[in-house]
N, C-alpha and C positions, 0 to 999 in steps of 0.2 A: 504494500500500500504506500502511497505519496502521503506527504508531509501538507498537512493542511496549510492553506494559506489566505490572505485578508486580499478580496478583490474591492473594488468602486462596483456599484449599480445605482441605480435612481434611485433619489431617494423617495420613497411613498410613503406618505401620512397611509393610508388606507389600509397596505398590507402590515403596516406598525403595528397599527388599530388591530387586527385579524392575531397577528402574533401575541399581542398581549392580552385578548378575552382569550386566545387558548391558554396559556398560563395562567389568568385565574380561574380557566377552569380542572385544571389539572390540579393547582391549589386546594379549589373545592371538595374535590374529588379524595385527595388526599388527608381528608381530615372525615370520610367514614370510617367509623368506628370500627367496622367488621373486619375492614383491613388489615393483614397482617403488615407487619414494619416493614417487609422488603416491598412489596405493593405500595403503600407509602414513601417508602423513601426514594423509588423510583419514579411516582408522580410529581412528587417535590422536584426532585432534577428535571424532570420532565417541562415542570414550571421555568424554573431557572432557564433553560435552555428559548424558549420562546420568550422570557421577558427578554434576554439578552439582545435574542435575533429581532425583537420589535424595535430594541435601542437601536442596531445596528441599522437595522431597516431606515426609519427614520433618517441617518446619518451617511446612507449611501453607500452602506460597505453593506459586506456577507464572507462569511467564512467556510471555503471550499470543503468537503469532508477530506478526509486523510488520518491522519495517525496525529494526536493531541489535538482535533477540532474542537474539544469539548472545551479544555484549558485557552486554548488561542482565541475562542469564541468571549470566553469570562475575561480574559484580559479588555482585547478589544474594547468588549460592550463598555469598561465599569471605567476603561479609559475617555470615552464620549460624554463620561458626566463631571459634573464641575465640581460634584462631592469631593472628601477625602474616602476614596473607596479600598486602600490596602488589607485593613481588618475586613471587611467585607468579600472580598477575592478569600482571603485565608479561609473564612467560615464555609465561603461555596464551595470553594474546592475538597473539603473535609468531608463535608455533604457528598459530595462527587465520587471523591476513593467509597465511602461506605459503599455504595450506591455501584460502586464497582465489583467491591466484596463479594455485594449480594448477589449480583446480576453476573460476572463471570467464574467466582467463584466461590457458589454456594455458600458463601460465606453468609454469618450472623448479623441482623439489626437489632440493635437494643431499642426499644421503644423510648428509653428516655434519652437516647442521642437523636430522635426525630427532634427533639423541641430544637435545637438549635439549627435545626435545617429547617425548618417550616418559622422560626423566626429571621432566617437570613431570607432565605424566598422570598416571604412579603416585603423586607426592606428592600430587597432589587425589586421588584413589582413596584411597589411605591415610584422608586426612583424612574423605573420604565414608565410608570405612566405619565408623573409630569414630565419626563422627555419627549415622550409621545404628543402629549396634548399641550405643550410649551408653540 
């Protein structure tokens, strides 16, 4: 596989808009109860992944798939806002490995390491949406 990489495309309010209701609804989705933590914490990233690509969208870019698109995607996006987003990047990407664990290798979610991924989500959602609607 190729090494993901940061192209220019138009930038569209609309497809932003589209990218960040699917992220809260992945969000949404991710806070049934019945769900096990790997199901969760899969949607959480889930989330992340389209708020990022709604910032990006907005901003003209998109990030090719390839090998670390997920990482290169969280940089990117959290680089388009005017926040101070470092702590923020560390909590996604933490979110990200678990999410990795679970998802390649059968690895464990602890229910109580969701709360810190489902409180960094909404801060990037947040932040995607006044980027979005700015």
């Amino acid at each position: 596989m190729t090494e993901a990489r940061v192209e220019k495309v138009y930038a569209d309010q609309v497809g932003a808009r589209e990218f960040l209701d699917q992220a809260e609804l992945f969000m949404a989705d991710a806070e049934v109860n019945a769900l096990n933590a790997i199901s969760q914490a899969v949607l959480l990233h889930n989330a992340t992944v389209c708020a990022c690509d709604a910032i990006l969208q907005v901003a003209g870019l998109r990030v090719t798939p390839g090998d670390r698109s997920h990482v290169l995607r969280f940089e990117t996006a959290l680089e388009q806002l005017e926040a101070d987003t470092d702590e923020l990047l560390d909590r996604l990407d933490a979110s990200r490995e678990r999410r990795n664990e679970a998802s390649y290798a059968a690895g464990f979610v602890a229910r109580a390491s969701l709360s810190d991924a489902r409180e960094a989500t909404a801060e990037l959602v947040e932040l995607a949406r006044a980027r979005v609607e700015a």
